[in-house]
N, C-alpha and C positions, 0 to 999 in steps of 0.2 A: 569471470565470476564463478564458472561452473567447476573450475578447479579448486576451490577454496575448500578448506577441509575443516568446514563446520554445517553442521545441518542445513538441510533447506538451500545449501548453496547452488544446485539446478535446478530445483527447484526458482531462486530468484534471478539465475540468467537467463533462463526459459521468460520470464514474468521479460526481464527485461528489453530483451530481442523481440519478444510478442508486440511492447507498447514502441519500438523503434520500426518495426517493419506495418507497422496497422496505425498510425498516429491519429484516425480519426477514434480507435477508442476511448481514450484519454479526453480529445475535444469533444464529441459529440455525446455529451450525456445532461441529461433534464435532471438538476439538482433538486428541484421539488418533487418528480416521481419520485425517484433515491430517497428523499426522504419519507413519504407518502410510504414505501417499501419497510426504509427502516428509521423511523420517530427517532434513533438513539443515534445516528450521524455522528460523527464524529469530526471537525477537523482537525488537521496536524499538530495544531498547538493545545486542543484541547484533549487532546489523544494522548501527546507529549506529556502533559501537565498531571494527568490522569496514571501515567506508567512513571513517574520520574521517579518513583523508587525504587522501580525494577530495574530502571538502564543509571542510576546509581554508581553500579559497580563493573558499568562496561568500561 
């Protein structure tokens, strides 16, 4: 990933390797504090739904 020659790309191997060598980050989080944190939460499909004009023209 980290050799990919567009932005952010160690940027997201770094992300990636972090959640494969630490797996309880990923499992161990209180979705209601998270939201309690941040009221605008997002999940993936509604994330998705929200940007589907921007990735469009990927």
């Amino acid at each position: 990933m980290r050799a990919q020659p567009w932005p952010a790309a160690v940027e997201l191997g770094n992300m990636f390797q972090f959640y494969a060598q630490v797996p309880q980050f990923v499992t161990d989080r209180d979705l209601d504090v998270v939201r309690g944190l941040n009221p605008e939460l997002q999940n993936f499909e509604q994330w998705l739904a929200a940007h589907k004009t921007a990735l469009a023209g990927i």
